[in-house]
Biotite code that builds the C-alpha atoms (Angstrom):
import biotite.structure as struc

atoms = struc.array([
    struc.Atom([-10.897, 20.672, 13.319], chain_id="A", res_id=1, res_name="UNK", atom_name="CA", element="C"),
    struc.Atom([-13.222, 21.008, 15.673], chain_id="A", res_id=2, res_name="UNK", atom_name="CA", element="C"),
    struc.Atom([-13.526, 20.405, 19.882], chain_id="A", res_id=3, res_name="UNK", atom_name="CA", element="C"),
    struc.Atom([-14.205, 16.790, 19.632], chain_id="A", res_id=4, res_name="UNK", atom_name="CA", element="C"),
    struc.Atom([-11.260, 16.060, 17.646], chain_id="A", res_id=5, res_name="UNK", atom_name="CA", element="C"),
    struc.Atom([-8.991, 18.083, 19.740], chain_id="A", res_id=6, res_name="UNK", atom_name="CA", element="C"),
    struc.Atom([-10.206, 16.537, 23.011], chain_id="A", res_id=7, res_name="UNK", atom_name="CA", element="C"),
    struc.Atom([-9.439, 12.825, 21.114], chain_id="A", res_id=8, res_name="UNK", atom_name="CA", element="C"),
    struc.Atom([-6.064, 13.953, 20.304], chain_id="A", res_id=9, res_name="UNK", atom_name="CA", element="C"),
    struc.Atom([-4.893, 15.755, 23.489], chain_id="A", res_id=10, res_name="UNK", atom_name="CA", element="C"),
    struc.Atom([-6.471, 12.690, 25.756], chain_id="A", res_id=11, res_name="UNK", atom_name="CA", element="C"),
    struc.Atom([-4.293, 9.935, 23.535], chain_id="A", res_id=12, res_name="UNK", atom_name="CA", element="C"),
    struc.Atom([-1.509, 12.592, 22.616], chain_id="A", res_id=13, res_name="UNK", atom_name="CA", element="C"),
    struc.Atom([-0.832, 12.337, 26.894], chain_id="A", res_id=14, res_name="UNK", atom_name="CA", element="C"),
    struc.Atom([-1.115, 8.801, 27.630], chain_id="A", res_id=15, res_name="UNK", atom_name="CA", element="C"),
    struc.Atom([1.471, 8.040, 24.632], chain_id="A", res_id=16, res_name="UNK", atom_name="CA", element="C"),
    struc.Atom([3.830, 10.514, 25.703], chain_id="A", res_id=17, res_name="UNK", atom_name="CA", element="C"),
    struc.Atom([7.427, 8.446, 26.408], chain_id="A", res_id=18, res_name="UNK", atom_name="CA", element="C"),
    struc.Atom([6.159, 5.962, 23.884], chain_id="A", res_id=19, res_name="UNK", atom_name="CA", element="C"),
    struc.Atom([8.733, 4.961, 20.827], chain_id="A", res_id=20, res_name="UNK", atom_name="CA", element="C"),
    struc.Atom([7.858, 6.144, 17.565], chain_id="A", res_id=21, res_name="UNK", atom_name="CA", element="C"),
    struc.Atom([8.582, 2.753, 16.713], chain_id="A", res_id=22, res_name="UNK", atom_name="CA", element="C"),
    struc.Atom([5.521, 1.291, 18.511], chain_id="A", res_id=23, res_name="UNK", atom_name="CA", element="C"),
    struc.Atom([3.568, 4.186, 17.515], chain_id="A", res_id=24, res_name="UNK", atom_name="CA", element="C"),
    struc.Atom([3.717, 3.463, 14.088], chain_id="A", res_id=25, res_name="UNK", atom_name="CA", element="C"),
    struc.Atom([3.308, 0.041, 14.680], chain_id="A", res_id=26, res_name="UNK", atom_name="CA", element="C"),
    struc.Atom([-0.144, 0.620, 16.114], chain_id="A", res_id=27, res_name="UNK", atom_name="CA", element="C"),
    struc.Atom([-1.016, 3.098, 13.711], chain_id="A", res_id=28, res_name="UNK", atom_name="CA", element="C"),
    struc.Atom([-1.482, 5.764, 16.012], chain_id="A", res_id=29, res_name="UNK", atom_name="CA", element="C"),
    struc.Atom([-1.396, 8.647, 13.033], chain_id="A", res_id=30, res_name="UNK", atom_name="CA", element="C"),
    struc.Atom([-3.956, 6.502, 10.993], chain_id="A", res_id=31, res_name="UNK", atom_name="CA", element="C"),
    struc.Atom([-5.908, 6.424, 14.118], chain_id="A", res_id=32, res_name="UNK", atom_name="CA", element="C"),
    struc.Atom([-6.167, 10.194, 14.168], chain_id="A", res_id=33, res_name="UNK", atom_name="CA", element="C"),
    struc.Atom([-6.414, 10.990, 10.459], chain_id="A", res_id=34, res_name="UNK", atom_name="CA", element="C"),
    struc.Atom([-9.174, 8.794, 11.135], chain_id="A", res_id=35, res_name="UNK", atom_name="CA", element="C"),
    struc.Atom([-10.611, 10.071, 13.753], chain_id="A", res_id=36, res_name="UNK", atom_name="CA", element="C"),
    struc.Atom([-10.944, 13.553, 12.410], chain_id="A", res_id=37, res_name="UNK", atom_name="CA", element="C"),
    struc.Atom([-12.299, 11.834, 8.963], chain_id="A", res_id=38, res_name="UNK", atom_name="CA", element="C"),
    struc.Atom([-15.154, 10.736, 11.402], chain_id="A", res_id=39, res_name="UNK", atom_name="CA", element="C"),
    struc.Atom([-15.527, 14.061, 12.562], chain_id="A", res_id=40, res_name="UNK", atom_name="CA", element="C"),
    struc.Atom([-15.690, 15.173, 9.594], chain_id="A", res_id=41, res_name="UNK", atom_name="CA", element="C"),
    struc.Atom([-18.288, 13.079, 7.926], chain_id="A", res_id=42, res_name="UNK", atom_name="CA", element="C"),
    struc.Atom([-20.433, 12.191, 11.199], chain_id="A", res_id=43, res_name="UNK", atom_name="CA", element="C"),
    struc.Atom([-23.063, 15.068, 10.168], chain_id="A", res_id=44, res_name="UNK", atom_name="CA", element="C"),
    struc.Atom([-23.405, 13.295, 6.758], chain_id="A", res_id=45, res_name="UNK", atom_name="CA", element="C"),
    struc.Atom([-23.314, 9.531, 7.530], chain_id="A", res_id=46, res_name="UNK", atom_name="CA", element="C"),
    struc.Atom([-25.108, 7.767, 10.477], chain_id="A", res_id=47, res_name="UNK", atom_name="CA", element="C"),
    struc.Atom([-22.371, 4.671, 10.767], chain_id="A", res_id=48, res_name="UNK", atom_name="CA", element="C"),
    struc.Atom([-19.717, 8.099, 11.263], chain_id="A", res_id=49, res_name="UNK", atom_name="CA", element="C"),
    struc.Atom([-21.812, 9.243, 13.873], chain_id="A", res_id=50, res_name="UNK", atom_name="CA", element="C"),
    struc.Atom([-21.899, 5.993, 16.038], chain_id="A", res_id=51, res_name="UNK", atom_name="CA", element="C"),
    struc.Atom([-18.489, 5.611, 15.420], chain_id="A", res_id=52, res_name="UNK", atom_name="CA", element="C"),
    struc.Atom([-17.684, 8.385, 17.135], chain_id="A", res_id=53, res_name="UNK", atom_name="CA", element="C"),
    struc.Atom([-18.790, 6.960, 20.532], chain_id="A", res_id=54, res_name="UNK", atom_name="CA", element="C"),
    struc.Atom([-16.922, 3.920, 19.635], chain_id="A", res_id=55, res_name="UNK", atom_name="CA", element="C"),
    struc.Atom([-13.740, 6.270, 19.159], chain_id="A", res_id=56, res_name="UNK", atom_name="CA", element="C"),
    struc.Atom([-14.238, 8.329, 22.916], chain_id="A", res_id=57, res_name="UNK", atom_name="CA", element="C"),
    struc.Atom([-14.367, 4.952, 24.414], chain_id="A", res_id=58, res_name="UNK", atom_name="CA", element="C"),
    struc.Atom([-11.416, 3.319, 23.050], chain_id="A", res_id=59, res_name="UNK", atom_name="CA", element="C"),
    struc.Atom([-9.448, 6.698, 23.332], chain_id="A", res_id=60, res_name="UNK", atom_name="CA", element="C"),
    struc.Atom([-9.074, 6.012, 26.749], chain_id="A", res_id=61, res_name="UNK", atom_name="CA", element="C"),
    struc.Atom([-7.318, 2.660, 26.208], chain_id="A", res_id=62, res_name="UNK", atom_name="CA", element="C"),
    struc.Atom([-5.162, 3.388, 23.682], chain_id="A", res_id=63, res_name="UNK", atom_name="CA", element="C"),
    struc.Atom([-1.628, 4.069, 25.857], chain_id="A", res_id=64, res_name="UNK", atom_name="CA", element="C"),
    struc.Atom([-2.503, 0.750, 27.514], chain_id="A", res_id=65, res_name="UNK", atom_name="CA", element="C"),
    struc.Atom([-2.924, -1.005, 24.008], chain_id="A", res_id=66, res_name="UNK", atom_name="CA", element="C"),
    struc.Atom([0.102, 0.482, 23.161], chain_id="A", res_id=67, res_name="UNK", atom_name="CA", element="C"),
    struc.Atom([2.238, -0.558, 26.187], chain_id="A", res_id=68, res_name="UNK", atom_name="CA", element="C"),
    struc.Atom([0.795, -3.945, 26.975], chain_id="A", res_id=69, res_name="UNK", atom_name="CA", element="C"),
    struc.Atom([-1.284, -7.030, 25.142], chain_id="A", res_id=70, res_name="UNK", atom_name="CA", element="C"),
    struc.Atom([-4.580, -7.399, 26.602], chain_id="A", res_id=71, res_name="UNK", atom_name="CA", element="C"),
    struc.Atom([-8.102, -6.519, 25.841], chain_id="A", res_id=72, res_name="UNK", atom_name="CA", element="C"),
    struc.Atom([-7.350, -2.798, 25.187], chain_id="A", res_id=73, res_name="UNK", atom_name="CA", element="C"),
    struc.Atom([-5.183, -3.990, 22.516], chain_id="A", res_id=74, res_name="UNK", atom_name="CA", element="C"),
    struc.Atom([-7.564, -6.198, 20.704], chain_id="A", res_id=75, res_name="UNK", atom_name="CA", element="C"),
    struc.Atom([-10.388, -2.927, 21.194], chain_id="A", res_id=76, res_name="UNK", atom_name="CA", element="C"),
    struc.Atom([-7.691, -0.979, 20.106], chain_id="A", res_id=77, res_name="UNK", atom_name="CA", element="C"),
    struc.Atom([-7.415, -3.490, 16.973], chain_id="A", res_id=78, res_name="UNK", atom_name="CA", element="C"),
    struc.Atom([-10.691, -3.788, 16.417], chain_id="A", res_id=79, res_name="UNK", atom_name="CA", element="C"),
    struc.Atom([-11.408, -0.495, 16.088], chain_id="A", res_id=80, res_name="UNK", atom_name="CA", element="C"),
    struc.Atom([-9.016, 0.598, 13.954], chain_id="A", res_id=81, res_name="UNK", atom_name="CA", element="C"),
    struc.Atom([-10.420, -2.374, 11.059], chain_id="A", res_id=82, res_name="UNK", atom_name="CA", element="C"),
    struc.Atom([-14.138, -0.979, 11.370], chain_id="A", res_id=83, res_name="UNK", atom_name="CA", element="C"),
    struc.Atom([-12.613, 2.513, 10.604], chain_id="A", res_id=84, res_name="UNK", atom_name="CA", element="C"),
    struc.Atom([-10.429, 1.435, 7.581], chain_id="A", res_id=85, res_name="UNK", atom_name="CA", element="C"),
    struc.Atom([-13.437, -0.913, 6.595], chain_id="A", res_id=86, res_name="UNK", atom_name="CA", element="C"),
    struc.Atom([-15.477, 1.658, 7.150], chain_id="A", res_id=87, res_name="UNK", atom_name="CA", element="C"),
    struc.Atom([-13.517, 4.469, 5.292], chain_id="A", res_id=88, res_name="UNK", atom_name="CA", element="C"),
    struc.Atom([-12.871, 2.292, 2.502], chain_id="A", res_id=89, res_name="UNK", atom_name="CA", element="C"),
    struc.Atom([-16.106, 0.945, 1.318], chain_id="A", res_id=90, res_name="UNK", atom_name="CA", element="C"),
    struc.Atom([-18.508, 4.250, 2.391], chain_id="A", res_id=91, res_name="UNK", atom_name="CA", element="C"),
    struc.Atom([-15.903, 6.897, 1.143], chain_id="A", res_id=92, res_name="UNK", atom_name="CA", element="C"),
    struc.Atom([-13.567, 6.106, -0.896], chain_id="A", res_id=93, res_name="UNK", atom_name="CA", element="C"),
    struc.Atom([-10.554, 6.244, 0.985], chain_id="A", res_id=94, res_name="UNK", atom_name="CA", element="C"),
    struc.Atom([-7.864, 3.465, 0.176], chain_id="A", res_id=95, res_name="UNK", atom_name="CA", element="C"),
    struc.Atom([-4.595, 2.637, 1.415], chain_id="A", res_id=96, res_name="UNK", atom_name="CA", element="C"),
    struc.Atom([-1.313, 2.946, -0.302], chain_id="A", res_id=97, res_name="UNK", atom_name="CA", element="C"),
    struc.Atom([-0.666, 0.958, -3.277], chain_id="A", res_id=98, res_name="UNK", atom_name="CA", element="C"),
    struc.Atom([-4.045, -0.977, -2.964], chain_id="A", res_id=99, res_name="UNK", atom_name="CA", element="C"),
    struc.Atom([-5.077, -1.279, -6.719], chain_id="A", res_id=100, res_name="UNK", atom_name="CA", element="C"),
    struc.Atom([-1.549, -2.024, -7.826], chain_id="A", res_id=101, res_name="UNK", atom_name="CA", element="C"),
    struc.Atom([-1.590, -4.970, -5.538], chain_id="A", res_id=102, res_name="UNK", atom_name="CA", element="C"),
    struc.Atom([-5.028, -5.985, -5.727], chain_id="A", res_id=103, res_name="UNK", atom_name="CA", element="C"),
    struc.Atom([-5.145, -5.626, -9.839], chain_id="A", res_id=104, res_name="UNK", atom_name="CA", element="C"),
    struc.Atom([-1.113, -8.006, -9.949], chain_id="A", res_id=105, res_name="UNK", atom_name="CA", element="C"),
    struc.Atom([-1.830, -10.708, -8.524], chain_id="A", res_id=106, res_name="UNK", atom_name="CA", element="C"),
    struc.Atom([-5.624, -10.605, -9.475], chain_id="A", res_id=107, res_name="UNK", atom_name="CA", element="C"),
    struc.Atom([-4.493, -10.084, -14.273], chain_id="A", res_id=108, res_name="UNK", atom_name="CA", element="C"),
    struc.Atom([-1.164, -12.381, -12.808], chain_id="A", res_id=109, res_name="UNK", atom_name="CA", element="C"),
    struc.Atom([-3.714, -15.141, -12.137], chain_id="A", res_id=110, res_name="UNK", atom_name="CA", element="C"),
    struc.Atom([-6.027, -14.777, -14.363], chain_id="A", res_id=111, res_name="UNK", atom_name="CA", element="C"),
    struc.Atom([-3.769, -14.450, -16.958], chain_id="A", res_id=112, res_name="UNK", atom_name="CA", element="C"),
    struc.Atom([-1.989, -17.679, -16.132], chain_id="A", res_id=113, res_name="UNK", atom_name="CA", element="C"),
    struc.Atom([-5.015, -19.766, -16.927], chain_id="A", res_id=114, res_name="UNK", atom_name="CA", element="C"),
    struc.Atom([-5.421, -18.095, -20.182], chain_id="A", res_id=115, res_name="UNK", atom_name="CA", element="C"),
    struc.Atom([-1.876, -19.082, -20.590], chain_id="A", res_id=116, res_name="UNK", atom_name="CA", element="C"),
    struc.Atom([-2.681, -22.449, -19.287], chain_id="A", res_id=117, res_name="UNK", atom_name="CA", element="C"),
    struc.Atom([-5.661, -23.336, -21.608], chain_id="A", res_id=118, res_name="UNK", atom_name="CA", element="C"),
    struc.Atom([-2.987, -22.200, -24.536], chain_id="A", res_id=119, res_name="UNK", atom_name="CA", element="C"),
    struc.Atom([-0.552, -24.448, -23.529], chain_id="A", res_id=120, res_name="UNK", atom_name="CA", element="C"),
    struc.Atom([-3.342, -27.323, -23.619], chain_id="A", res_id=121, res_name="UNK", atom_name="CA", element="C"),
    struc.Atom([-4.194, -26.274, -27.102], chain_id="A", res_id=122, res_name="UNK", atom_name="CA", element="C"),
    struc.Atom([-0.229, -25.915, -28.952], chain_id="A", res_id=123, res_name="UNK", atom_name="CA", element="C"),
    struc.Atom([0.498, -29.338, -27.599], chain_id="A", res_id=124, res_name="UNK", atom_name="CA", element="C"),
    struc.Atom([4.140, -29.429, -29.265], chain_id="A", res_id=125, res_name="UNK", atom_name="CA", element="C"),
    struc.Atom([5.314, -26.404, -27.140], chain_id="A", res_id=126, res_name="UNK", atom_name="CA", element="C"),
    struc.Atom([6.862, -25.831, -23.909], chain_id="A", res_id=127, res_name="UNK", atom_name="CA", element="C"),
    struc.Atom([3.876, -25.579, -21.869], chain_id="A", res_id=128, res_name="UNK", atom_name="CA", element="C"),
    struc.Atom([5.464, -23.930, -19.060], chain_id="A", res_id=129, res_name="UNK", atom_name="CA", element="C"),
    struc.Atom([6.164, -21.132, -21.744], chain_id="A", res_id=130, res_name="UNK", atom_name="CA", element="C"),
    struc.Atom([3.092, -20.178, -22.059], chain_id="A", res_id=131, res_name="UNK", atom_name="CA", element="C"),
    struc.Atom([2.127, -20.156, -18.428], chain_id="A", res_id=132, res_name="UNK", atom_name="CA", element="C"),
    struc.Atom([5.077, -18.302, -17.532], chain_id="A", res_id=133, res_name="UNK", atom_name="CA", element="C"),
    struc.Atom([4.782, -15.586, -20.126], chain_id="A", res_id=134, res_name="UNK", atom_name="CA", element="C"),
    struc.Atom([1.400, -15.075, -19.795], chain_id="A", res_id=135, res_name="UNK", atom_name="CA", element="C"),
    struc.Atom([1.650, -14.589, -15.895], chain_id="A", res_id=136, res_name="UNK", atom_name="CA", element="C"),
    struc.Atom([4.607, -11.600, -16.532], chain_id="A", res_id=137, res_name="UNK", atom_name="CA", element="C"),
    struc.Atom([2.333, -9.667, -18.728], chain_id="A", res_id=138, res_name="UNK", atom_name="CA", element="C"),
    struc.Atom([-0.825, -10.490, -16.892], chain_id="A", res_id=139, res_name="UNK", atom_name="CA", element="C"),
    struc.Atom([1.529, -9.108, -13.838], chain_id="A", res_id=140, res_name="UNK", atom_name="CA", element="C"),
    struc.Atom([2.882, -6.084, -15.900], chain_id="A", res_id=141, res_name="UNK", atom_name="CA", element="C"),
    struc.Atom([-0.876, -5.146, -17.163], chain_id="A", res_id=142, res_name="UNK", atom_name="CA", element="C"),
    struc.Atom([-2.187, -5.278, -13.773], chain_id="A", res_id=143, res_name="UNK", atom_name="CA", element="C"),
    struc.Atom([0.656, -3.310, -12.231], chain_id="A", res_id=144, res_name="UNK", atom_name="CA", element="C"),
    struc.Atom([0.170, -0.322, -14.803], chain_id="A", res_id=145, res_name="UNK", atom_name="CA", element="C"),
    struc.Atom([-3.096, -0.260, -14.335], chain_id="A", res_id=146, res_name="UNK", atom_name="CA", element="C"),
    struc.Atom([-3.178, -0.453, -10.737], chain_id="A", res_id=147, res_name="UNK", atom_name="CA", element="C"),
    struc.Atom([-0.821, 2.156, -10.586], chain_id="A", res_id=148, res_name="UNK", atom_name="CA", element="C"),
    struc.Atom([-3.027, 4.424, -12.963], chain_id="A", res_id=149, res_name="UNK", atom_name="CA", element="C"),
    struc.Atom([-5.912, 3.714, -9.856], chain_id="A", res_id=150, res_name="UNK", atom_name="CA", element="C"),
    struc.Atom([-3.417, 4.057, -7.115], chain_id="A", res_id=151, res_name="UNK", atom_name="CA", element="C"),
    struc.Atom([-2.161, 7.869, -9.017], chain_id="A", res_id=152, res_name="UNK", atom_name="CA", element="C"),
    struc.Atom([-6.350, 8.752, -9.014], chain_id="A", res_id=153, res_name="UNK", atom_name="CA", element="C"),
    struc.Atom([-6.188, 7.993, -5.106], chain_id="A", res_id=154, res_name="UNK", atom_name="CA", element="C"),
    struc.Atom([-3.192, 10.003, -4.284], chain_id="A", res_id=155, res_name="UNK", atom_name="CA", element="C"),
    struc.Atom([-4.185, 12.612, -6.528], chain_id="A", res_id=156, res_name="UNK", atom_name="CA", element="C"),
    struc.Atom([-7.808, 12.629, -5.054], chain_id="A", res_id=157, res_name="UNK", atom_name="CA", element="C"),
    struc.Atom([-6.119, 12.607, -1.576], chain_id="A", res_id=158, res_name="UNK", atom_name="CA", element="C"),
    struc.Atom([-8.063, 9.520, -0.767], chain_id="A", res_id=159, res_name="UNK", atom_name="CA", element="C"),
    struc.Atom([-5.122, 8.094, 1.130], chain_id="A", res_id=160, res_name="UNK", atom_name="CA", element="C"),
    struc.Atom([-6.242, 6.117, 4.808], chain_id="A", res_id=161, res_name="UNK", atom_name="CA", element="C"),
])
């Protein structure tokens, strides 16, 4: 990586030293540096990277106060991190774990259960709560497969945030 990136790292890597790992991953420290040296990486490419990178000197100067104590380096801190993972998610591609499995459940588990609902309107003499109920499990199952297909394409990809 190059001398930015190292500068970033060594600056926050000191002001978190003594820190638990348990607060560290809390704050998403690592995600803060993968991306951080994603930025890096793509700043030469994409103007929003570029800018961002200003954004990321800045806050690196506040991040073993947002990590020891609530305040307005914490919600900068916060902040921050969203843009990036907003950022990283919609201009390149990179998702977190497990987000199409989720996303794709509960989004076939729904609509699923109003196909399932309009079917128990039309077989009157049934349990409608049958219909509902199995048509929410597969609508679940389908969407879990095939979010996991996605999720696989990610990994694979190494598209991870």
């Amino acid at each position: 990586m190059g001398d930015w990136y190292n500068k970033i790292e060594t600056r926050v890597t000191e002001q978190l030293k003594g820190a638990r790992h348990k607060d560290l991953r809390f704050f998403r420290v690592e995600e803060y540096f993968r991306m951080t040296r994603r930025v890096e990486g793509f700043a030469s490419s994409c103007r929003e990277c570029n800018t961002f990178k200003y954004e990321i000197e800045k806050t690196s100067e506040l991040v073993g106060q947002a990590v020891a104590s609530p305040g307005k380096a914490r919600i900068t801190y916060d902040r921050l991190i969203g843009k990036l993972s907003k950022h990283m998610q919609k201009q390149h591609g990179f998702y977190p774990p497990f987000y199409f499995t989720y996303l794709l459940s509960v989004t076939y588990a729904l609509v699923a259960s109003v196909f399932g609902f309009v079917a128990s309107l039309l077989f009157t003499q049934a349990d409608k709560w049958f219909f509902i109920i199995t048509a929410f499990i597969i609508g679940l199952i389908a969407g879990n497969l095939k979010g996991a297909k996605k999720d696989s394409v990610v990994r694979n990809n190494k598209k991870l945030l």
